[in-house]
Every structure is written in C-alpha cells, then in structure tokens.
C-alpha positions in Angstrom: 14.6 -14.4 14.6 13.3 -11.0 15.8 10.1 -9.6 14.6 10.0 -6.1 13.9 7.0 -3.6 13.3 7.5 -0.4 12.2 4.2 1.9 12.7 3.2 5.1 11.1 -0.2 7.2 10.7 -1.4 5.7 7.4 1.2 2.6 6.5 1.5 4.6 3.2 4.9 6.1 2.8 7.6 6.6 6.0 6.6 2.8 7.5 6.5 1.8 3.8 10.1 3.1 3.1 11.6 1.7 6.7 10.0 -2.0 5.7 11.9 -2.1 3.0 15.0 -0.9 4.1 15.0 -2.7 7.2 14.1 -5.9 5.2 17.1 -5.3 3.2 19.4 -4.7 5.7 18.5 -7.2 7.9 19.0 -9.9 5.1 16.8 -12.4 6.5 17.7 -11.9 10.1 14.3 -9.9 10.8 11.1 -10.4 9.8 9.6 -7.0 9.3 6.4 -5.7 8.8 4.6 -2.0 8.9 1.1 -0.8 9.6 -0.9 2.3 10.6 -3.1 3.1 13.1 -5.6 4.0 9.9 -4.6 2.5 6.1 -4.3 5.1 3.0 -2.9 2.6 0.6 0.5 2.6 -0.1 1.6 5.9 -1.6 2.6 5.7 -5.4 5.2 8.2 -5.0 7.0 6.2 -2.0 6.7 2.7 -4.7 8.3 5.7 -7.6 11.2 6.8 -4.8 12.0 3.7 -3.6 12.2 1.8 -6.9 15.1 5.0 -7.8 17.1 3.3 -5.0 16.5 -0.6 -7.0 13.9 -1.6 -4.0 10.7 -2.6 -5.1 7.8 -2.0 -2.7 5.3 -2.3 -5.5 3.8 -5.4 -3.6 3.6 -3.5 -0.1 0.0 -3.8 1.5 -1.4 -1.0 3.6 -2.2 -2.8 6.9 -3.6 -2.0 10.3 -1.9 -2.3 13.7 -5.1 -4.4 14.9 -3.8 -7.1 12.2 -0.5 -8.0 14.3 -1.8 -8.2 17.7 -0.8 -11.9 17.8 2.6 -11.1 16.7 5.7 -11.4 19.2 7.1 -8.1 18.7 10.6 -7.8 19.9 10.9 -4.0 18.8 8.3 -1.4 17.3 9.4 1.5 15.8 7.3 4.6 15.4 8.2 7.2 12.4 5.6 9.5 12.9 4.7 11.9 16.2 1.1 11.4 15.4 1.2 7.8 15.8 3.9 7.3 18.1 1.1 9.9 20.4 -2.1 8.6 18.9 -1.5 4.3 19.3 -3.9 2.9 20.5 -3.4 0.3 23.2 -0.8 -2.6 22.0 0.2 -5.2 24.0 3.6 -5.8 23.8 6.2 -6.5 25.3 8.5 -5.1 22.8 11.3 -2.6 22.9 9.8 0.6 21.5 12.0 2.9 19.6 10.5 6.7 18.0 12.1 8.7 14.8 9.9 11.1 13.5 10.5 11.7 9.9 8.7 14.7 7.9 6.2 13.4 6.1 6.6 13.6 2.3 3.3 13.1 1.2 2.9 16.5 2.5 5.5 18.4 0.4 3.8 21.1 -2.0 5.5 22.7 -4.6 6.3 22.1 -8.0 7.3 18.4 -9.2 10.8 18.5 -8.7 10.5 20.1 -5.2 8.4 17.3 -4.1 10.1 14.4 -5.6 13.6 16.1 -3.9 11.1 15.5 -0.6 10.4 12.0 -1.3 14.5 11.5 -1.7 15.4 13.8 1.2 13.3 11.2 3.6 14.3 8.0 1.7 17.7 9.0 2.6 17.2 9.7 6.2 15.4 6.5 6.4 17.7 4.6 4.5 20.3 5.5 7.1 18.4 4.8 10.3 16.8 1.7 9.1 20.3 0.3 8.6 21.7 1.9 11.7 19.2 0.3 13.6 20.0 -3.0 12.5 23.6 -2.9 12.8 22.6 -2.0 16.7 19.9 -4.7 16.7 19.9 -7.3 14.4 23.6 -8.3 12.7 26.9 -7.7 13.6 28.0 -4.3 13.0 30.6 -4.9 10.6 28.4 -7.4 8.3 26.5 -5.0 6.6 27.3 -3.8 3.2 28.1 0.2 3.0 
C-alpha cells in the first residue's frame, strides 16, 4: 500500500480537495493524508464545494507536516508554490511531484464569482488527483470515468 501526502501552505482548501479525491480514486489502494507547513483550519467553503461533488470532507483535520515525519512516504505532492518553495526540511525518501493550483480562498468578488472559484479548482483537482492515480496507484483502465 503506498502512502501518499499531499502538502499545501495552510492544509485548508487545495491539500483538503486532493485528499479527498485522491482517497476516492484510489479506492483503498492509498492511504492518503494532507498537511501544511502552517494549519488554518479546514476551509468551510472547500467542506461547501466538495460536498456539491457528493464528497464529504466535513471530518478533514488541518494538520502539520511535522505530524508525519515517521510516515513512509512513497510520493508527496505539493499544490501550492509557496509550500512546494517554503518546506521545510522532510526526510523522505519519496517521489515528489508539484501542481500549483490558484488558490481559491483568495478569490474576491461577489458570491457567485467566488463559489465559480471554489468549482473552477475542484475541477482541476478532481482531474489531476485521478490522473495521478491512474499513473501511480491502479491500473489505468480500473477507474470509474
């Protein structure tokens, strides 16, 4: 089973979203978890945007790299430039992978302009998260369109 970290500035939206998706891509196959390099709490428009899509991340924890440094990591993703610039140390021996995503929790405007954000990244980490584990984790033509 390959262990999977996926590491953002505050582990309160982007690493949030890819958790979930690569948790339910993965089916089991993965274990995954998500932290920051600083905690914000887990953002309660990334819980509003992912339970649109049926996922519920209502449970998610906000959690610092420093909490995994035991864990085996066989790949770490970074979805933020900040962090992927800004890690501290980690020793790993881990395959490290970077896709910055805008960060939604930034989006100004009026409602519906920054709940379009929230989608607009969802989506684009919807699609990499299961990319990535049709390239890492099952066989390509297991997972569910």
């Amino acid at each position: 089973m390959k262990n999977i970290l996926v590491l953002c500035t505050g582990n309160s939206c982007r690493s949030q979203l890819a958790e979930a998706y690569l948790r339910h891509f993965a089916r089991g196959q993965a274990t995954i978890y998500s932290a920051g390099i600083e905690t914000h709490g887990v953002n309660p428009r990334a819980i509003a945007t992912m339970a649109e899509d049926g996922i519920d991340i209502s449970g998610h924890t906000s959690n610092h790299i420093d909490e995994y440094q035991l864990v085996p990591f066989d790949y770490i993703i970074t979805v933020c430039d900040h962090a992927q610039e800004n890690c501290p140390y980690f020793p790993s021996k881990a395959t490290r992978f970077h896709q910055n995503f805008t960060d939604p929790a930034k989006a100004s405007g009026t409602e519906e302009e920054v709940k379009a954000a929230f989608g607009q990244v969802r989506d684009q980490i919807k699609v990499y998260s299961q990319q990535f584990v049709a390239d890492h984790i099952l066989n390509k033509t297991a997972i569910a369109k």
